[in-house]
N, C-alpha and C positions, 0 to 999 in steps of 0.2 A: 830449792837450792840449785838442783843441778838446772833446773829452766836458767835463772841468774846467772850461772856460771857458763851457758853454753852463750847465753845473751852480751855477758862481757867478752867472752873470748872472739864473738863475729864483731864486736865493736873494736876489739885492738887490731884484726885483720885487716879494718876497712881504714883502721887510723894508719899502722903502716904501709899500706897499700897508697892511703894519699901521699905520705910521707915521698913515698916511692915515686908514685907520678909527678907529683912536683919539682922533684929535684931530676928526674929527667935521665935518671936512670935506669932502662927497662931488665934489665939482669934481676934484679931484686924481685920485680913487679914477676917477671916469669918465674920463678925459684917458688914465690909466695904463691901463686893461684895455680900451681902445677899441684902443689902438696892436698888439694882440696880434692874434697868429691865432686863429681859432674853437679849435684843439688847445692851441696855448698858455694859452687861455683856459679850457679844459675842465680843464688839470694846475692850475692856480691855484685853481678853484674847489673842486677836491678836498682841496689841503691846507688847506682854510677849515673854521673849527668850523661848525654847519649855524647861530646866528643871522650871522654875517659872510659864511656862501656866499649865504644870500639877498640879503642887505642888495647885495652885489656883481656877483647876479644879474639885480637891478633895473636893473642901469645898463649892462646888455649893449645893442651894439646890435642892435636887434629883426631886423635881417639875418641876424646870426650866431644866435641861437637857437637854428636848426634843426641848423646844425652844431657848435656845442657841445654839445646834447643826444646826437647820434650820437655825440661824442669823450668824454664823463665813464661813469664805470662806474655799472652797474645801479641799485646805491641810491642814488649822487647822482642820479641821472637823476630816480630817483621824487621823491624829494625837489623837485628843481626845476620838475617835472612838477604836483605837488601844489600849486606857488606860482600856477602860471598859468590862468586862464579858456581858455573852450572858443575864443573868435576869436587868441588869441595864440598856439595849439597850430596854431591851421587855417593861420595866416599861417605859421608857421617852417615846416612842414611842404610848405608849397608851395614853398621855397625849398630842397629838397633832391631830389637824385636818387633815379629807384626805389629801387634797390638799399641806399640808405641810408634810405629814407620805409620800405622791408621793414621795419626793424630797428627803428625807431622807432616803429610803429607797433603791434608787439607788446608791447612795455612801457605804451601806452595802455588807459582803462579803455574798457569795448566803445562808449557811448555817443559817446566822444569818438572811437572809429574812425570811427563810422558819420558822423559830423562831415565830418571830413577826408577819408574818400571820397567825399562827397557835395559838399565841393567841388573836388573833380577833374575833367575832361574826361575823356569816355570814353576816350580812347585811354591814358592815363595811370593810370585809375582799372585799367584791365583787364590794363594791365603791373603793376602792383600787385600784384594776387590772381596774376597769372601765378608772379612771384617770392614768396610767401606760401604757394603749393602745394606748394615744396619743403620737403622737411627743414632742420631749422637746421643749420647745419656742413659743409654741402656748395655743392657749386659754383653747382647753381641757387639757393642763397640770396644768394650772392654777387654774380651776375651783375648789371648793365644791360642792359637791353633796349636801350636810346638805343644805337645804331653806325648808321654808312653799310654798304649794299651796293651792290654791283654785277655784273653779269654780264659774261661774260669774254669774249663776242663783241663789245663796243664799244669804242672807241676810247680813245687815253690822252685827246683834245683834248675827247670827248666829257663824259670824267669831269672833267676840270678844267671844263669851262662851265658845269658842275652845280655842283660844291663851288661855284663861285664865286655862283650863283644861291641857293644855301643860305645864302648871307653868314656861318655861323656853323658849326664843329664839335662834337660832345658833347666832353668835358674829356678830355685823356690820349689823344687818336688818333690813333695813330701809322701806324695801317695803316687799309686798306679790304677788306671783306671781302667774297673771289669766294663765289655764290653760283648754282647753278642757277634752274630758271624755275621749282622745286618751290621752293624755296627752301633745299636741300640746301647744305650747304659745299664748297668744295671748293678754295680757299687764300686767301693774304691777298695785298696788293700795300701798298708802301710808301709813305707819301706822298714821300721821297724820290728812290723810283725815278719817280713821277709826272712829277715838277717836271722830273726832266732825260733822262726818253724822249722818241722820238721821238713827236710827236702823233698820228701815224699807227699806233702800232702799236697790235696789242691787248692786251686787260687778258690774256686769256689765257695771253698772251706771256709776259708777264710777272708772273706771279703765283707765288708762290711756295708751295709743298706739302710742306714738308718737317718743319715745325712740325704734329703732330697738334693739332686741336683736343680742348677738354675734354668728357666726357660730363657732366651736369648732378649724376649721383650721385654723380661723383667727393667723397671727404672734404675738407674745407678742407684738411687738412694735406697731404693729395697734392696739391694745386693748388701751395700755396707750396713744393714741391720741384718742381712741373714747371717753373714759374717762374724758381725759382733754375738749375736745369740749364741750362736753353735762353735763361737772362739776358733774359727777356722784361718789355715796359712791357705792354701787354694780349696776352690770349689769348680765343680762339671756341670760345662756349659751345654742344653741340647737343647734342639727343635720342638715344634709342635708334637713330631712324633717320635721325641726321645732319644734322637740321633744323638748321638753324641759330637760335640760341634768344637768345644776347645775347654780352656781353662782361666780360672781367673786367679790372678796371687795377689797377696795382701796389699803388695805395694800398689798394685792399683786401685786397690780399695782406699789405702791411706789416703794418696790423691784426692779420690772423690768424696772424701770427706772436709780434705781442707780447702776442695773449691767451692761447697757448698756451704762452709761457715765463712769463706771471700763474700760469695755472693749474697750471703745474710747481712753481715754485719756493712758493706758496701752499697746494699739495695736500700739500706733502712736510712744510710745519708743519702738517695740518690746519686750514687756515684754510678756509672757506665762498668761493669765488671772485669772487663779489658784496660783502665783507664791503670796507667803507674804514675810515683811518684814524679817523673819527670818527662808524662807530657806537655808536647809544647801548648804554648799558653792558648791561641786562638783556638786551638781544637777544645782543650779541656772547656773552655766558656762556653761554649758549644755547646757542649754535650748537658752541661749542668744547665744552664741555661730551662731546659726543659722544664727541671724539677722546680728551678726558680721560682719560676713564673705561675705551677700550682701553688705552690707554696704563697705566692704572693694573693693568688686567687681564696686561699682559705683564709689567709690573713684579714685580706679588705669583708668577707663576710664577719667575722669577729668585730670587726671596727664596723660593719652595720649596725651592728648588736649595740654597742658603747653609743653609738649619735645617737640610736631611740633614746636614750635617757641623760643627754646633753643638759635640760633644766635642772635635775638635780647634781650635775656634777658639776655644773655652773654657783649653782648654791652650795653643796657639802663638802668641798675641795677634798677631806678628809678620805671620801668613796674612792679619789684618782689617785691615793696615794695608798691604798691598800686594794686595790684590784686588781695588782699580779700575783699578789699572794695567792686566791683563791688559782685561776688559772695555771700559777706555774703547781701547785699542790695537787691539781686534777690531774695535770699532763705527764707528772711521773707518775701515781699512781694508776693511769689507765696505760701507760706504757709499760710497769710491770705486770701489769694481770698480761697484755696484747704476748708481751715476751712469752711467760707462762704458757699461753692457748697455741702460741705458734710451734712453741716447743712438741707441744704435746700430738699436734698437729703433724708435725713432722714424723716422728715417732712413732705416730700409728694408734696415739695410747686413747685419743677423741675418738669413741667412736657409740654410735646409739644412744643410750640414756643418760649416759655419763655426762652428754655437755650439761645437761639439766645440774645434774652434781656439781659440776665446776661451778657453773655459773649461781648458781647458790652460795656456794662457798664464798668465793670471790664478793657475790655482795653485801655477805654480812663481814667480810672482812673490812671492806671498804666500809661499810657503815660504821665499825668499830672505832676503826683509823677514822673515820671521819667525825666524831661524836670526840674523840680522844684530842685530836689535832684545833677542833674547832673549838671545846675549852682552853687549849694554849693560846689560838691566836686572840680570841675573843677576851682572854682577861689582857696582854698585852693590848689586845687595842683600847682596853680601855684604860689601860695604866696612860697611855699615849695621850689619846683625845681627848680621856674624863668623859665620855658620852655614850650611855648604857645602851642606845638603841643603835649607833655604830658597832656595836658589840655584839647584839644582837643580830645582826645580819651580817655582819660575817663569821659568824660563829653556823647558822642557818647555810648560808650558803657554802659551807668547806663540806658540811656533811652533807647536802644535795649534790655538788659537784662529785664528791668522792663517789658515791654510790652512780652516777650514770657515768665516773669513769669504771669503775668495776667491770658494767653493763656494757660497755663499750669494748673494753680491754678482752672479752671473750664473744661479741657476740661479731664485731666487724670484721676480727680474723676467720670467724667459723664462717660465714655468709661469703668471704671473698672469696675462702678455701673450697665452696661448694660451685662459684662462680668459674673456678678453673683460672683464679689471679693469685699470684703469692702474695699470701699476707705480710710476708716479712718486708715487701718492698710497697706494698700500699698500704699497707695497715697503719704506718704512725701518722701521716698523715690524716688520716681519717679521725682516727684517736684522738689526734693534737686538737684540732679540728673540735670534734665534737667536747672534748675537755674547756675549750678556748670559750666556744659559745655559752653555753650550757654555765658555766664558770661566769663569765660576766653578766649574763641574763639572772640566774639566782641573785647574787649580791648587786646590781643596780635594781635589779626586783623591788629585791628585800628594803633597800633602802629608800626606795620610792616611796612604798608601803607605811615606811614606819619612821621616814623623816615629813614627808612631805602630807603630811594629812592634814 
């Protein structure tokens, strides 16, 4: 319900929002996208054709800039990027954290880097390039450097008359983090274990070590599983040798979870990951274009399969009118098992003996469905045709397709997975593919066999 409710309420914003731009009065337009979060703000300017996201961009206020720019995808970004002079790029960008000025500052063209570092303070400019040394997708890109430390031979009285002299916290800090005089980790303390210890004790005391911190080369995606496990708001980022490097909070975690289900659900139509609802036309062609054209290539091998056996579809017309059945039957079923293994894949949960388990499981599932599915289609087709050996083959052929889609649905994804290729974005392909073939080879088989004798 409240998913529904938050889904209507973005649909009336963007309805009076047209409302607004239509009739050509921008007071309204500024009142309504003022009242929004920098995110909220970033999802509305997406669903904008590119003259109305500018026209809308103009009336941001110049605070949120820096974080609507981090919250809109890749080509909006360029897009709004391309709208702004070099002092309204330096001013948003001062208004955000490293860890998010990282990210932002690589979609910048170089001149305009050299801008926005050059009005940084050294110590910011230098956490910067700190977080810019790592690889994109890992933990050191993610991190802030911005946390408190402390060292565990002082006092709890000692560490609140500091907080309290700092007047301010970095955003999302929930803990404090223990650290040696190297500057080594070595646990975190809570701020509510702070507020109600005794003043006297030490941080040592009470600090907590049970929570590994993250290594820097950790992958994003192991970060948002350590996350999830240990239900944590941030986690301690450190070196090879334990240095303590920066911090990670949740919301960048959230991020990295919902670009990595963009890129799943986006990779598996061949869509370009960057690509939005309103790019222009000759680019998108472009880009798809690519997958097209496998696509086209797995197709024309299927229709090799259907010519071999041209004489009896020439004679049993009956075959060309029930040969999608089998195929389109294989092709979800080996696309829910592939879903399945990809998952699991992801996850971490695939690993040693276990595929042998899945993929057992998975084939006697499919043979079930396939034994079940191929009594339904098989008495219909003969209700149809009246022709028991029409029946016969494709009733044969639904449970041979199902089981080598099973076969397929976990062994293409684990084989790509080991290849170093994402399954999620080759794998249906391959599936479809193997479902497609395999699918009209059984039942023109079958029927060859057992009409043409």
């Amino acid at each position: 319900m409240a998913e529904h409710s938050r889904a209507d309420h973005a649909a009336r914003q963007l309805k009076l929002l047209s409302q607004a731009l239509d009739s050509g009065r921008l007071g309204p337009v500024r009142r309504l996208v003022n009242t929004l979060a920098p995110a909220e703000i970033a999802t509305l300017l997406e669903t904008l054709p590119r003259d109305q996201r500018l026209i809308v961009w103009g009336l941001v206020d110049p605070e949120d800039d820096g974080e609507v720019l981090v919250h809109v995808n890749d080509e909006v970004r360029d897009t709004l990027i391309s709208d702004m002079d070099t002092d309204e790029l330096v001013a948003a960008a001062e208004t955000l954290d490293v860890d998010d000025l990282a990210d932002l500052i690589e979609d910048l063209p170089d001149h305009l880097v050299d801008e926005v570092l050059r009005a940084m303070d050294r110590e910011n400019r230098e956490r910067v390039e700190q977080v810019l040394s790592y690889p994109e997708g890992t933990a050191g890109r993610l991190m802030n450097p911005d946390l408190v430390t402390v060292r565990a031979d002082v006092t709890v009285d000692v560490v609140l008359r500091y907080l309290r002299m700092r007047e301010e916290l970095p955003t999302n800090t929930n803990h404090l983090y223990v650290v040696s005089r190297r500057n080594q980790y070595l646990g975190r303390v809570s701020l509510g274990t702070l507020v109600t210890a005794n003043p006297d004790a030490r941080i040592g005391e009470l600090m907590d070590t049970e929570v590994a911190p993250i290594r820097a080369d950790t992958e994003a995606g192991e970060v948002a599983r350590h996350f999830a496990d240990h239900d944590l708001i941030s986690a301690p980022v450190v070196d090879a040798s334990n240095v303590l490097l920066g911090r990670i909070t949740v919301d960048d975690v959230v991020d990295v979870i919902r670009e990595e289900a963009e890129e799943t659900v986006r990779g598996m139509a061949g869509l370009p990951a960057d690509e939005e609802l309103f790019t222009p036309p000759v680019r998108a062609m472009r880009r798809r274009a690519i997958w097209l054209g496998i696509n086209l290539v797995t197709a024309f091998l299927a229709a090799s399969v259907i010519g071999r056996f041209e004489e009896v579809l020439d004679q049993i017309v009956a075959l060309a009118v029930l040969m999608p059945i089998t195929a389109s039957m294989g092709g979800n079923a080996g696309l829910q098992a592939m879903t399945l293994t990809v998952r699991g894949l992801a996850l971490k949960q695939l690993v040693g003996g276990n595929v042998r388990v899945l993929l057992a499981k998975e084939v006697f599932v499919g043979l079930m469905n396939g034994v079940f599915w191929a009594s339904v289609v098989a008495t219909a087709a003969y209700l149809w045709f009246g022709n028991p050996l029409i029946s016969t083959a494709i009733g044969g052929a639904m449970v041979a397709n199902l089981f080598f889609a099973a076969l397929a649905g976990v062994l293409v994804p684990v084989v790509l997975h080991r290849m170093d290729i994402d399954p999620a974005i080759a794998g249906s392909v391959i599936v479809t593919t193997i479902t497609d073939v395999m699918g009209f080879f059984a039942f023109l088989g079958l029927g060859t066999l057992l009409l043409l004798r």
